[in-house]
Predicted model as a PDB file, atoms N, CA, C, CB and O in Angstrom, pLDDT in the B-factor column:
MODEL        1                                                                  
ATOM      1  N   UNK A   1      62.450 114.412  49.788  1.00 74.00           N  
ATOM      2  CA  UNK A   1      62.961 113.696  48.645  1.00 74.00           C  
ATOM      3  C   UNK A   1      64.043 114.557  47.998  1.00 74.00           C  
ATOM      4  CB  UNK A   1      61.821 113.352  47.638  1.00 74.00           C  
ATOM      5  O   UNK A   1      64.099 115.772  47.810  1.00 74.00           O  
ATOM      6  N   UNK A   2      64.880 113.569  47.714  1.00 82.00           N  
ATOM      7  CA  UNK A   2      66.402 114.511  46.865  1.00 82.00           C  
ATOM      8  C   UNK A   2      66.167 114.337  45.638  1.00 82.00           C  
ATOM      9  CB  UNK A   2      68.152 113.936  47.071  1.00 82.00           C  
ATOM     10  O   UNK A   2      65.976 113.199  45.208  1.00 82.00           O  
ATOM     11  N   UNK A   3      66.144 115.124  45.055  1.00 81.00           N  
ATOM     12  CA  UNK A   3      66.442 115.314  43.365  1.00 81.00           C  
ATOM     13  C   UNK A   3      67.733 115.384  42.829  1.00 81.00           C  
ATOM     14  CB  UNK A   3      65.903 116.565  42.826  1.00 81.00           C  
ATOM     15  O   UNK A   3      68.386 116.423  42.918  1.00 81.00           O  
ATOM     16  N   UNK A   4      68.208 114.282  42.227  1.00 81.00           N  
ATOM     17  CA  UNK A   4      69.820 114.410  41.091  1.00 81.00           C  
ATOM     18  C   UNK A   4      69.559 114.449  39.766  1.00 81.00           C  
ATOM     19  CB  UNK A   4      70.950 113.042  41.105  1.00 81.00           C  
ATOM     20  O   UNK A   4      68.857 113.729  39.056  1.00 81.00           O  
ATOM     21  N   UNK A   5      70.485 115.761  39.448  1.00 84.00           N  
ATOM     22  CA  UNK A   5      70.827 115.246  37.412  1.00 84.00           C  
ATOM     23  C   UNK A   5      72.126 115.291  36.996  1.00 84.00           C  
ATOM     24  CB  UNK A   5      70.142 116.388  36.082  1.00 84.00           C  
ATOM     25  O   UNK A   5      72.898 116.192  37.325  1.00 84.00           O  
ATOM     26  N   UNK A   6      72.382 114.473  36.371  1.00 80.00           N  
ATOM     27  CA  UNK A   6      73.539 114.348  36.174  1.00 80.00           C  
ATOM     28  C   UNK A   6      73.334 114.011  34.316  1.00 80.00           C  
ATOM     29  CB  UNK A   6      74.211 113.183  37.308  1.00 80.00           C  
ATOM     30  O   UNK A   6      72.384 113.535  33.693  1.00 80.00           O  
ATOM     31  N   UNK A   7      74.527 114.449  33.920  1.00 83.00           N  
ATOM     32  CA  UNK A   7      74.773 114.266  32.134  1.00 83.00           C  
ATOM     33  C   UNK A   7      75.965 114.388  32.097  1.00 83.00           C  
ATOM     34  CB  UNK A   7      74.137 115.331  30.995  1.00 83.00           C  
ATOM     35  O   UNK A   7      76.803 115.221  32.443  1.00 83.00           O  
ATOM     36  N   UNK A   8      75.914 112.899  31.357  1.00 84.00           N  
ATOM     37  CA  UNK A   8      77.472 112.258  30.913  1.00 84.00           C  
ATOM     38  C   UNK A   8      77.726 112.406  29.265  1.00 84.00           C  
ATOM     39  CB  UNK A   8      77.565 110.382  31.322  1.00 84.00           C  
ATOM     40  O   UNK A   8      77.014 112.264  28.271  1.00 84.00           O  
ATOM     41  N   UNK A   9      78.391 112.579  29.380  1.00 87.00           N  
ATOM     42  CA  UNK A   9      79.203 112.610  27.654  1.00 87.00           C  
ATOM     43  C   UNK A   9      79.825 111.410  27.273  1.00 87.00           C  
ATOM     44  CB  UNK A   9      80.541 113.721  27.459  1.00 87.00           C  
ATOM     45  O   UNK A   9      81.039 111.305  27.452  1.00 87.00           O  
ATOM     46  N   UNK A  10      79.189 110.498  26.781  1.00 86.00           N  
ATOM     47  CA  UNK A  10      79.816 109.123  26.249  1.00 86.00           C  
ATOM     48  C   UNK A  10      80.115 108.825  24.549  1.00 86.00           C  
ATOM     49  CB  UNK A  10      78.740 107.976  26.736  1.00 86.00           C  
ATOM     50  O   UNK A  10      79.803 109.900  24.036  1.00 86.00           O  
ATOM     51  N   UNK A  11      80.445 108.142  23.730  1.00 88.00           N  
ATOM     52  CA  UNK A  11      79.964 107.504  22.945  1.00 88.00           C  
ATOM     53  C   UNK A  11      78.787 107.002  22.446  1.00 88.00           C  
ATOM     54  CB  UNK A  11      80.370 107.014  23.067  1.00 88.00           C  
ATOM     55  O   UNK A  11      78.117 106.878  23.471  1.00 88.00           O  
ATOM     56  N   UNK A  12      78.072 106.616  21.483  1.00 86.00           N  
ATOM     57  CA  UNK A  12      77.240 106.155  21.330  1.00 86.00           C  
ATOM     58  C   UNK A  12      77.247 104.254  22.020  1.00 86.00           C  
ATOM     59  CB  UNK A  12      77.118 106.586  19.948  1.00 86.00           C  
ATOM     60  O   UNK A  12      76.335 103.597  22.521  1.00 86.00           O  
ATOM     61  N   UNK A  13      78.231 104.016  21.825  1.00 89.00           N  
ATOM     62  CA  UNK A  13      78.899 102.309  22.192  1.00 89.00           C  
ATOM     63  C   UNK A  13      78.755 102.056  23.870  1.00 89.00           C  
ATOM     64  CB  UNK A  13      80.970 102.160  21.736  1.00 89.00           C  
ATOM     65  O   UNK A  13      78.474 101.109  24.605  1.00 89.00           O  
ATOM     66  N   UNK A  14      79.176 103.696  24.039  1.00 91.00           N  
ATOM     67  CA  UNK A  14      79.251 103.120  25.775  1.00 91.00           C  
ATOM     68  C   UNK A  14      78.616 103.206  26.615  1.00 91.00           C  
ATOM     69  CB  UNK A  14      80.004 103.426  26.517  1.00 91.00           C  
ATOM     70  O   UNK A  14      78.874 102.769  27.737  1.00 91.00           O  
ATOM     71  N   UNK A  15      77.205 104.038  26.145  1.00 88.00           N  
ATOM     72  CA  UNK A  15      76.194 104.785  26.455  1.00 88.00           C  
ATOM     73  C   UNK A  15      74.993 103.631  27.455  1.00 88.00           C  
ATOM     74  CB  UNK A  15      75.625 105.461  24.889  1.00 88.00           C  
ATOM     75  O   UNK A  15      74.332 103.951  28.443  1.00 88.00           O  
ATOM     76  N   UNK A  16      75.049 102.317  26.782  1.00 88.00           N  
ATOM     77  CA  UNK A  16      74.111 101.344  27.712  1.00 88.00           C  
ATOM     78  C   UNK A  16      75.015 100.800  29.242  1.00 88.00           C  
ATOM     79  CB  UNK A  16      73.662  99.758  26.603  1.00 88.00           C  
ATOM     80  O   UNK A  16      74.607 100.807  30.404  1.00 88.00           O  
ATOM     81  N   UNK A  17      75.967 100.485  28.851  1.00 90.00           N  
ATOM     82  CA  UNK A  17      77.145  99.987  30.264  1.00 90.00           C  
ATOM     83  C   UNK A  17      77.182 101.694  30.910  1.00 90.00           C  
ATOM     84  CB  UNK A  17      79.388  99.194  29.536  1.00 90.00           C  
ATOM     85  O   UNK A  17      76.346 101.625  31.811  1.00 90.00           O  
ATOM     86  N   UNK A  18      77.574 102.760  30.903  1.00 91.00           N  
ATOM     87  CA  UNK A  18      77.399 104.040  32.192  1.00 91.00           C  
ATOM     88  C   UNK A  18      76.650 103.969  32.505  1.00 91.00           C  
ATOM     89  CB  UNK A  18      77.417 105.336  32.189  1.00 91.00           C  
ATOM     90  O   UNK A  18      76.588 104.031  33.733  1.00 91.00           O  
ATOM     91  N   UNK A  19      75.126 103.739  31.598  1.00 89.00           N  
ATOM     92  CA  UNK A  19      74.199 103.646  32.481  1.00 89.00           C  
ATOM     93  C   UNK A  19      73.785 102.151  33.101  1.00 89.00           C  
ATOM     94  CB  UNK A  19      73.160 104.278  31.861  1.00 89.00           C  
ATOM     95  O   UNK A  19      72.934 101.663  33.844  1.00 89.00           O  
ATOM     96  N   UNK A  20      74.268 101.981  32.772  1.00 90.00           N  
ATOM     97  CA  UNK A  20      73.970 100.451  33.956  1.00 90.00           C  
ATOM     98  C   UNK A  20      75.251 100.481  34.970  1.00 90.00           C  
ATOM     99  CB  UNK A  20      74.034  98.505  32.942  1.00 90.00           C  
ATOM    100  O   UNK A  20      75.071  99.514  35.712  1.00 90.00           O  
ATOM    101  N   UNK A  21      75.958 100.866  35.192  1.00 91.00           N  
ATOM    102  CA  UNK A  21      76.789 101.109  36.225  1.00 91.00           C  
ATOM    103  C   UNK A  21      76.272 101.930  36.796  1.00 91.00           C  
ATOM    104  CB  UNK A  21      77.954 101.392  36.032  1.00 91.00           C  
ATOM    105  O   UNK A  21      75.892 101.505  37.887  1.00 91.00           O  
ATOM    106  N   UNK A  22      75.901 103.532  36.542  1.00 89.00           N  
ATOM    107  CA  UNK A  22      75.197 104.084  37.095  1.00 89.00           C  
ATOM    108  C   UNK A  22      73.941 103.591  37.935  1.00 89.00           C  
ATOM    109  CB  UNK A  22      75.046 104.724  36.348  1.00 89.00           C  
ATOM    110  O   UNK A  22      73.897 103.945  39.113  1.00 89.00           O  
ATOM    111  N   UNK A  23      72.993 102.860  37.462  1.00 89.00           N  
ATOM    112  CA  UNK A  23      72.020 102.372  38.347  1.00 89.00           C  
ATOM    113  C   UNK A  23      72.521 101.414  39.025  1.00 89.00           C  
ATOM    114  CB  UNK A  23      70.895 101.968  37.797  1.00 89.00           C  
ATOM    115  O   UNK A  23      71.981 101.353  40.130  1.00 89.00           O  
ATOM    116  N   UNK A  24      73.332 100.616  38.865  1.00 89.00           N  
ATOM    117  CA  UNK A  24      73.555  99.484  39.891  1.00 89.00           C  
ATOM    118  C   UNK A  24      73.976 100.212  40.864  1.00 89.00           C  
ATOM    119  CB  UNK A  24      74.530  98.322  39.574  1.00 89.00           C  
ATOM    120  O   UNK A  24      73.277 100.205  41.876  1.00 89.00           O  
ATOM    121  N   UNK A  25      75.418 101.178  40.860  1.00 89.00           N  
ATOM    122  CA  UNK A  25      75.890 101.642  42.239  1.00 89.00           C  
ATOM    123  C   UNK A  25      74.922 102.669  42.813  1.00 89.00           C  
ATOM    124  CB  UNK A  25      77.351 102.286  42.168  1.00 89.00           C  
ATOM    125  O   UNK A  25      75.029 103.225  43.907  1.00 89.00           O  
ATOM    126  N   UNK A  26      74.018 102.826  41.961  1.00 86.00           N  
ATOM    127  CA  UNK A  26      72.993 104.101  42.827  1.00 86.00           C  
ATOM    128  C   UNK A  26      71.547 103.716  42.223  1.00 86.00           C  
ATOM    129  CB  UNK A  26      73.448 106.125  42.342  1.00 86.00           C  
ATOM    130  O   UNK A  26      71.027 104.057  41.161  1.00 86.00           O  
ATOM    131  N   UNK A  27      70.952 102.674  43.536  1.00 85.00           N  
ATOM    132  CA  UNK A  27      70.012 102.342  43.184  1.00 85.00           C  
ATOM    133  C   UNK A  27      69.068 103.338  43.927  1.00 85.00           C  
ATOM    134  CB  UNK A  27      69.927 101.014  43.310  1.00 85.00           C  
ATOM    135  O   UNK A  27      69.338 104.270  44.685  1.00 85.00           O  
ATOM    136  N   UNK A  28      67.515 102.702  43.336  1.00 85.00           N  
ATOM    137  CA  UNK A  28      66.699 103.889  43.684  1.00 85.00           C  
ATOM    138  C   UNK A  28      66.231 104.319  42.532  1.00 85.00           C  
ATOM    139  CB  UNK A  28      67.372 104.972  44.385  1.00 85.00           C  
ATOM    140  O   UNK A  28      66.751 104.153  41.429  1.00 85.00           O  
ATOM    141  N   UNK A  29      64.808 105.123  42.891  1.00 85.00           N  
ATOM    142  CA  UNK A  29      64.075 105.711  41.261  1.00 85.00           C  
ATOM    143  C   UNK A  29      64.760 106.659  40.718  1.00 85.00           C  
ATOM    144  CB  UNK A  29      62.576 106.415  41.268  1.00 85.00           C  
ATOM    145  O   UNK A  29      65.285 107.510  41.435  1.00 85.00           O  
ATOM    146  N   UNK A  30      64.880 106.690  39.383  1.00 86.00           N  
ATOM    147  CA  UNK A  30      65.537 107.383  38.328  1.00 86.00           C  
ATOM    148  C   UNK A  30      64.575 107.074  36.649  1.00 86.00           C  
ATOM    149  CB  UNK A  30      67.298 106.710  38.367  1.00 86.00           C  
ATOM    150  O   UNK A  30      64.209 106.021  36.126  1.00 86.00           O  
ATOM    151  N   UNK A  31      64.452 108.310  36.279  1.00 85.00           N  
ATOM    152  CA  UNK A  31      63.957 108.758  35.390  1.00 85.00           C  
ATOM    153  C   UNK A  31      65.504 108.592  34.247  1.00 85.00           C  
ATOM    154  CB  UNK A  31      63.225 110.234  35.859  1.00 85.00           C  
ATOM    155  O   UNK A  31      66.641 109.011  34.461  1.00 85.00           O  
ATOM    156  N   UNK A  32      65.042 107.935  33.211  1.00 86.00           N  
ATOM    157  CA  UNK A  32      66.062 108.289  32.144  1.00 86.00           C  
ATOM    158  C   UNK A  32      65.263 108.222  30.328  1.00 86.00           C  
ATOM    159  CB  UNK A  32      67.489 106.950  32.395  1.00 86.00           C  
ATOM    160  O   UNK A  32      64.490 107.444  29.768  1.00 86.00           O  
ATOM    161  N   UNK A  33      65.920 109.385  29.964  1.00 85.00           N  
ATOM    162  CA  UNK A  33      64.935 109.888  28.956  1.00 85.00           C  
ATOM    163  C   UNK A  33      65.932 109.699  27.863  1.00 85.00           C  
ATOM    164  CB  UNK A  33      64.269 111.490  29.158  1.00 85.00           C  
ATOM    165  O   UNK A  33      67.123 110.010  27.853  1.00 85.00           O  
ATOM    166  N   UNK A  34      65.239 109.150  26.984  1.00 84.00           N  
ATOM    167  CA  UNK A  34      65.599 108.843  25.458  1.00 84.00           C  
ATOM    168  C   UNK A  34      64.957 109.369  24.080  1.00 84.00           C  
ATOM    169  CB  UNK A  34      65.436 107.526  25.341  1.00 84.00           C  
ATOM    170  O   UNK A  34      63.740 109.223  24.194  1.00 84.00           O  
ATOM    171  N   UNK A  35      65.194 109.784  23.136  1.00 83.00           N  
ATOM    172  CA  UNK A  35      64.786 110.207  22.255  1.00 83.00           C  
ATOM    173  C   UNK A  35      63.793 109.491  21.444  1.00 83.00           C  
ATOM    174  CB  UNK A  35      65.658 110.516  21.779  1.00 83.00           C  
ATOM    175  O   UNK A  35      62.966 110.245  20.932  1.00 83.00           O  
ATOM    176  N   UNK A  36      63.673 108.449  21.230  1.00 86.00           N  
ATOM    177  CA  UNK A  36      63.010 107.539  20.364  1.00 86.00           C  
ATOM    178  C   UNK A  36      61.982 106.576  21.183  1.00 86.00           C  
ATOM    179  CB  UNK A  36      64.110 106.707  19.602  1.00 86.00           C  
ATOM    180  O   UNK A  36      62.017 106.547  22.413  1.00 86.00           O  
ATOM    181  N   UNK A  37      61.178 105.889  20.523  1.00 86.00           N  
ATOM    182  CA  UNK A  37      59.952 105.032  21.266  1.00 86.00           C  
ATOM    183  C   UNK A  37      60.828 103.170  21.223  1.00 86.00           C  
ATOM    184  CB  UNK A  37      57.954 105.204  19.944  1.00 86.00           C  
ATOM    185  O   UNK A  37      60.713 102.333  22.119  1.00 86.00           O  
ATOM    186  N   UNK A  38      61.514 103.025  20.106  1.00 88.00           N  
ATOM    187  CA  UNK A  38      62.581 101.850  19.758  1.00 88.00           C  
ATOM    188  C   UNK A  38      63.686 101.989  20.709  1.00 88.00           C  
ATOM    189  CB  UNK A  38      63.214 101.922  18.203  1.00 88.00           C  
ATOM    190  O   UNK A  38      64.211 100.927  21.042  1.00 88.00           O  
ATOM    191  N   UNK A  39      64.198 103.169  21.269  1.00 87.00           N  
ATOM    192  CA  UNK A  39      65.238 103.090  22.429  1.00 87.00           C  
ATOM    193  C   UNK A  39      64.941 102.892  23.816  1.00 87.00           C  
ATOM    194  CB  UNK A  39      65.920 104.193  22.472  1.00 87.00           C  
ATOM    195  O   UNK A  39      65.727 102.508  24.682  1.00 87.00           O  
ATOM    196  N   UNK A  40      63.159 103.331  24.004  1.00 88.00           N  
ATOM    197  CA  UNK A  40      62.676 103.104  25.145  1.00 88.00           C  
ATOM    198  C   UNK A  40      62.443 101.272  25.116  1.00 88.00           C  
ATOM    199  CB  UNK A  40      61.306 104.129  25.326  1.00 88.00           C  
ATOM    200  O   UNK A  40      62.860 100.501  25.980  1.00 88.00           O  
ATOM    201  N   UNK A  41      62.159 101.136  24.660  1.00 89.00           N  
ATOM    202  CA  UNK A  41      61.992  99.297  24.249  1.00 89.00           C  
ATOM    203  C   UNK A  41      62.812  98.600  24.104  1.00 89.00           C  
ATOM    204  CB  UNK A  41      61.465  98.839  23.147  1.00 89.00           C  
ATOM    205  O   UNK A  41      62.598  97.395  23.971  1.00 89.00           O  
ATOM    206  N   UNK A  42      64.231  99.212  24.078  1.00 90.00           N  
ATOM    207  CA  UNK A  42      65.472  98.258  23.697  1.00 90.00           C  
ATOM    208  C   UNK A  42      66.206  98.449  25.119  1.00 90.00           C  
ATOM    209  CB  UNK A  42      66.529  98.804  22.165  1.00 90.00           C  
ATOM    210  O   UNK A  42      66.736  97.518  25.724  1.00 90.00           O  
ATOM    211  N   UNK A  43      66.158  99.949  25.624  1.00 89.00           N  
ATOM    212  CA  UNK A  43      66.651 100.220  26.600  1.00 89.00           C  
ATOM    213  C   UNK A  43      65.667  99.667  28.141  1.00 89.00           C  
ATOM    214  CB  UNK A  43      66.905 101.675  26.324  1.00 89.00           C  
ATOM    215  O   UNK A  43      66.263  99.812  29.208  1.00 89.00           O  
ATOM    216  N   UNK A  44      64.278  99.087  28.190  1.00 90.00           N  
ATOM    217  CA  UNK A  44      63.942  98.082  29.034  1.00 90.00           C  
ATOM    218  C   UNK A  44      64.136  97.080  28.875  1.00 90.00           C  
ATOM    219  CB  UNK A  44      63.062  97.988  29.289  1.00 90.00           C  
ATOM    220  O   UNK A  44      64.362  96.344  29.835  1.00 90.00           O  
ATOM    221  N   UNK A  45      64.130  96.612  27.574  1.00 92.00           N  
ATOM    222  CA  UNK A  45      64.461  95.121  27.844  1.00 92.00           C  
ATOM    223  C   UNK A  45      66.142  94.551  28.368  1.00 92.00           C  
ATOM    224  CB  UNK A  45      64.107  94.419  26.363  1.00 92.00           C  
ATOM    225  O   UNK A  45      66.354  93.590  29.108  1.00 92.00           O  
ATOM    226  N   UNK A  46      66.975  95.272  27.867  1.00 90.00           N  
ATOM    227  CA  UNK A  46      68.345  95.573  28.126  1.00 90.00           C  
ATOM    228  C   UNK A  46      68.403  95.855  29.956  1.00 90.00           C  
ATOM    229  CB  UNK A  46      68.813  97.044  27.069  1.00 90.00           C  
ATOM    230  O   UNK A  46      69.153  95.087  30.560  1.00 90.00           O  
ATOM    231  N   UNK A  47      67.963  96.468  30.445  1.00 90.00           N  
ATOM    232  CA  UNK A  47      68.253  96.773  32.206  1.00 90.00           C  
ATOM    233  C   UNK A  47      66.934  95.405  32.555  1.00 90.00           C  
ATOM    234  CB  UNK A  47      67.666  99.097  33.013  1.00 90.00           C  
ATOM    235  O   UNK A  47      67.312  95.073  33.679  1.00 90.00           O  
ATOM    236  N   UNK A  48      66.042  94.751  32.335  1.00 92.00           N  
ATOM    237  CA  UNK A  48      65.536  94.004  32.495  1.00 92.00           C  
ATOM    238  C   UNK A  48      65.951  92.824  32.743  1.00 92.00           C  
ATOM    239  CB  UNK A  48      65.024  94.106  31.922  1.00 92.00           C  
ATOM    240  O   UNK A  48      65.780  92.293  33.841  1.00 92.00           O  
ATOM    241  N   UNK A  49      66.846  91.982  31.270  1.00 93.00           N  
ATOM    242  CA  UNK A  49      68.009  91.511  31.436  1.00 93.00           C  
ATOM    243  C   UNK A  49      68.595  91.374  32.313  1.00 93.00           C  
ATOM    244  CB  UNK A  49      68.580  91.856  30.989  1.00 93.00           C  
ATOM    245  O   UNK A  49      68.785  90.220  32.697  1.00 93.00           O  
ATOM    246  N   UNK A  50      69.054  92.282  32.909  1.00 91.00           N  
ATOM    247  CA  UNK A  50      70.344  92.741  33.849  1.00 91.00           C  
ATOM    248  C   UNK A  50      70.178  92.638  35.412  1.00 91.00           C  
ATOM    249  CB  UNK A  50      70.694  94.323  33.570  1.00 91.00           C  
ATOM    250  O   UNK A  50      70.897  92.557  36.408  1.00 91.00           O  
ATOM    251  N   UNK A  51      68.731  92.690  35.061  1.00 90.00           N  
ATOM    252  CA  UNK A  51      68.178  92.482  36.518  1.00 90.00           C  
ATOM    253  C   UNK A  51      67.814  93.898  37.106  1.00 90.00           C  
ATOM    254  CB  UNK A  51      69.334  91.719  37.528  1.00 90.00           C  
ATOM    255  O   UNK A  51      67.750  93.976  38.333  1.00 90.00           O  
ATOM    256  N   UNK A  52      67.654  94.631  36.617  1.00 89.00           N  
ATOM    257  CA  UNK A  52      67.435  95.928  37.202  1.00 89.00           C  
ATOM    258  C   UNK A  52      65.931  96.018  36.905  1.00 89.00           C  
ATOM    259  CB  UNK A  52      68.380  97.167  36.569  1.00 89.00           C  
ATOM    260  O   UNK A  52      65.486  95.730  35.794  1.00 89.00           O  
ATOM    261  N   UNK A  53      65.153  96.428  37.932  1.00 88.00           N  
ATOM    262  CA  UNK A  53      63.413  96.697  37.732  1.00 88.00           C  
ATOM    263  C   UNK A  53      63.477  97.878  36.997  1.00 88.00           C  
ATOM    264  CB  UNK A  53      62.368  96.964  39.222  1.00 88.00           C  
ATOM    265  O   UNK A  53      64.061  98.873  37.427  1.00 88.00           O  
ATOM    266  N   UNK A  54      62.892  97.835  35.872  1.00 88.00           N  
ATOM    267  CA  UNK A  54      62.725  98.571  34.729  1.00 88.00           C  
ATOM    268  C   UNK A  54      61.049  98.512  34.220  1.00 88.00           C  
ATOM    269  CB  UNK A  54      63.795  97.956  33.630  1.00 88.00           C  
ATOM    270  O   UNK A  54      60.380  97.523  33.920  1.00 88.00           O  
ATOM    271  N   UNK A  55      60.669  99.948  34.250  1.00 86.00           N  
ATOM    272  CA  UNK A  55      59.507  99.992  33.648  1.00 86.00           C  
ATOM    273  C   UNK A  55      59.522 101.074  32.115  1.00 86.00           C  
ATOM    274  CB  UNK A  55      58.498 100.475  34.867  1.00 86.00           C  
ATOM    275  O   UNK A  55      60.197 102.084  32.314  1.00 86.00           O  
ATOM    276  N   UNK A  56      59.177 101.035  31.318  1.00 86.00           N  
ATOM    277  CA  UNK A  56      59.674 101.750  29.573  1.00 86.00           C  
ATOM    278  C   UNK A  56      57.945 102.316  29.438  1.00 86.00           C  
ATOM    279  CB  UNK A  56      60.373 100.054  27.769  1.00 86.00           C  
ATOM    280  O   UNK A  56      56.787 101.902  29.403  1.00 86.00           O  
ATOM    281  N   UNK A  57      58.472 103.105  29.413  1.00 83.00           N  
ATOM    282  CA  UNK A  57      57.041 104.409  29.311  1.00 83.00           C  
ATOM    283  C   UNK A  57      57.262 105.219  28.164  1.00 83.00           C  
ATOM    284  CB  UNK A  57      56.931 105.680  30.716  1.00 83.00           C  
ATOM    285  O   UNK A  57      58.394 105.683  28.030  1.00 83.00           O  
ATOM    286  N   UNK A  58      56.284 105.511  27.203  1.00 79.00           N  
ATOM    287  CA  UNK A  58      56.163 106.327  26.318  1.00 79.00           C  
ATOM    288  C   UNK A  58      54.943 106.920  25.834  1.00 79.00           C  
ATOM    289  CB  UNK A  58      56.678 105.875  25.538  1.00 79.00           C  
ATOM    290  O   UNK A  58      53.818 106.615  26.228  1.00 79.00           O  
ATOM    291  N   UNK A  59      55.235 107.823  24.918  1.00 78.00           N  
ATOM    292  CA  UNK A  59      53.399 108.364  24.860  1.00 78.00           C  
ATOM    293  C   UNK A  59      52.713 107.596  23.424  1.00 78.00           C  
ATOM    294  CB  UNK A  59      53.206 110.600  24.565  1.00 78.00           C  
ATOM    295  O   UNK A  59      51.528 107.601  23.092  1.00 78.00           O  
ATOM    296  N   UNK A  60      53.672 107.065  22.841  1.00 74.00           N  
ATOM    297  CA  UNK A  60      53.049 106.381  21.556  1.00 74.00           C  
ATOM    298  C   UNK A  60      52.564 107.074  20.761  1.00 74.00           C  
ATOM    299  CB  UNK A  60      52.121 105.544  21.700  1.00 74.00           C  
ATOM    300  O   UNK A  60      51.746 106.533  20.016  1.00 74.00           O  
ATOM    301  N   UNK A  61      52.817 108.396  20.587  1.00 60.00           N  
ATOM    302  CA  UNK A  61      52.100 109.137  19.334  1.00 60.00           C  
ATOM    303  C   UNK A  61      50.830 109.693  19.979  1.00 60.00           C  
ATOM    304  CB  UNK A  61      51.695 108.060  17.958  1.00 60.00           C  
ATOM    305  O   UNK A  61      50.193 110.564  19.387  1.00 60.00           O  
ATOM    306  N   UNK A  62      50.484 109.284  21.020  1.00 59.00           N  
ATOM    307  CA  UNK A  62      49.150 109.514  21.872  1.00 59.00           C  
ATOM    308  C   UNK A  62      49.127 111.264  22.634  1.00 59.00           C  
ATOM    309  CB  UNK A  62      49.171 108.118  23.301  1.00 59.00           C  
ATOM    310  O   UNK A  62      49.990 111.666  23.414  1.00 59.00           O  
ATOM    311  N   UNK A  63      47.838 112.135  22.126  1.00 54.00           N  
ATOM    312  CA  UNK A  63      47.859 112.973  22.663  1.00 54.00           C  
ATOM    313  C   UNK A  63      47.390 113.283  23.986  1.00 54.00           C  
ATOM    314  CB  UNK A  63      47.575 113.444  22.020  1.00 54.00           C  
ATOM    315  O   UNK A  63      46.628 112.456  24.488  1.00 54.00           O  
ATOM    316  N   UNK A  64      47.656 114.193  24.580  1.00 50.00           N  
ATOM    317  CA  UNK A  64      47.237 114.337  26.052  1.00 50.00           C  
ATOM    318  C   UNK A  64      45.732 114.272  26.169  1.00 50.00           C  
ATOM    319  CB  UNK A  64      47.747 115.714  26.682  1.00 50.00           C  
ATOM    320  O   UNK A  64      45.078 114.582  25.172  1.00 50.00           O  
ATOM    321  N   UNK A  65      45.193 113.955  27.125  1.00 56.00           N  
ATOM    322  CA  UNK A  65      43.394 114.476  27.217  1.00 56.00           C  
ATOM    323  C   UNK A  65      43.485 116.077  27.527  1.00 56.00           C  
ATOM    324  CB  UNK A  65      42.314 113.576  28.808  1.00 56.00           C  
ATOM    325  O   UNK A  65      44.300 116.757  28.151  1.00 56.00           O  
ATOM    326  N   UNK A  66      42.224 116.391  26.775  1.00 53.00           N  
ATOM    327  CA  UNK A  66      41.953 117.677  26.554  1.00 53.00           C  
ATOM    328  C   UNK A  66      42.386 118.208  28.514  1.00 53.00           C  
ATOM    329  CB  UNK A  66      40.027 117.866  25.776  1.00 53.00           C  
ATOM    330  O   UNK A  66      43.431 118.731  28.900  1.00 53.00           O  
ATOM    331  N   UNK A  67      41.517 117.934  29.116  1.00 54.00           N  
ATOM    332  CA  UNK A  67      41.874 118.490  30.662  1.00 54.00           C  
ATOM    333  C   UNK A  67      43.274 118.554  31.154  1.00 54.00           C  
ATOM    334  CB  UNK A  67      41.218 117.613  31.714  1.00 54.00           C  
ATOM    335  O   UNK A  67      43.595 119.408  31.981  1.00 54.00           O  
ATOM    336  N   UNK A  68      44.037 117.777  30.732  1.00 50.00           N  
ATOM    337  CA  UNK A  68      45.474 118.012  31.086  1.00 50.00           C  
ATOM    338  C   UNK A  68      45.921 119.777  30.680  1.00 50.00           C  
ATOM    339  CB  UNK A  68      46.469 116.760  30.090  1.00 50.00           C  
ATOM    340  O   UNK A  68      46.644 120.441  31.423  1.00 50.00           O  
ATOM    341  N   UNK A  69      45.609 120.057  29.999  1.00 49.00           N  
ATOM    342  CA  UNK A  69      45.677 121.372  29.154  1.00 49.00           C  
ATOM    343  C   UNK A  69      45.749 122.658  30.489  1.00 49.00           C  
ATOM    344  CB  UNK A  69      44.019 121.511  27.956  1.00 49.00           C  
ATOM    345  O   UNK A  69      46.494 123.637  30.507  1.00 49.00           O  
ATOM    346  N   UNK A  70      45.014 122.371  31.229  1.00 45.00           N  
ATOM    347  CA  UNK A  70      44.401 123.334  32.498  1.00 45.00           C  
ATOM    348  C   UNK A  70      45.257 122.716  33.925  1.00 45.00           C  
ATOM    349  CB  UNK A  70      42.331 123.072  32.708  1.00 45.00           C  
ATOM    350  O   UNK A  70      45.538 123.479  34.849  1.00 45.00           O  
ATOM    351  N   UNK A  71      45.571 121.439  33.950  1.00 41.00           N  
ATOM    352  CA  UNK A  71      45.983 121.039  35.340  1.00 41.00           C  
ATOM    353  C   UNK A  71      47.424 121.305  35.199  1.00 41.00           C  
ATOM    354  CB  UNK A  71      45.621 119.467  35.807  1.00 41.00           C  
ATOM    355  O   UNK A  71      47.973 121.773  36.197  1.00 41.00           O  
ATOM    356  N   UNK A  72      48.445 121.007  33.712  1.00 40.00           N  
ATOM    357  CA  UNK A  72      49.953 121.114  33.683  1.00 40.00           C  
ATOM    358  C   UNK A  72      50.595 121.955  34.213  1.00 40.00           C  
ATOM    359  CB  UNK A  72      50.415 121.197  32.680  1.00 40.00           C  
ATOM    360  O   UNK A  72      51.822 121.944  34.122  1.00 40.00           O  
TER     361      UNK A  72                                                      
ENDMDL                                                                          
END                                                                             
């Protein structure tokens, strides 16, 4: 398996279209990380839309289980 990272310097305006150009011409799993729990939710329903399989994951304020502590 290949691993890419890449970081673009956009606007705030232009920031949803790079990345949807980005996934369309390079499809395939990709991780994309956002600051907020409202950007993860705006930003699936938005590539959803679009037709791109989109799944929006967050931790919700939710802490890890204690055992994670030992396996990380």
């Amino acid at each position: 398996m290949q691993v890419e990272e890449a970081y673009i310097e956009c606007g705030e305006s232009e920031r949803d279209e790079y990345l949807y150009c980005i996934l369309a011409k390079h499809p395939g799993r990709t991780l994309v990380f956002v600051n907020a729990i409202s950007s993860v939710r705006c930003l699936g329903a938005i590539l959803k839309l679009l037709g791109l399989p989109a799944h929006a994951l967050h931790a919700g304020g939710a802490s890890l289980p204690s055992h994670w502590a030992t396996t990380l």
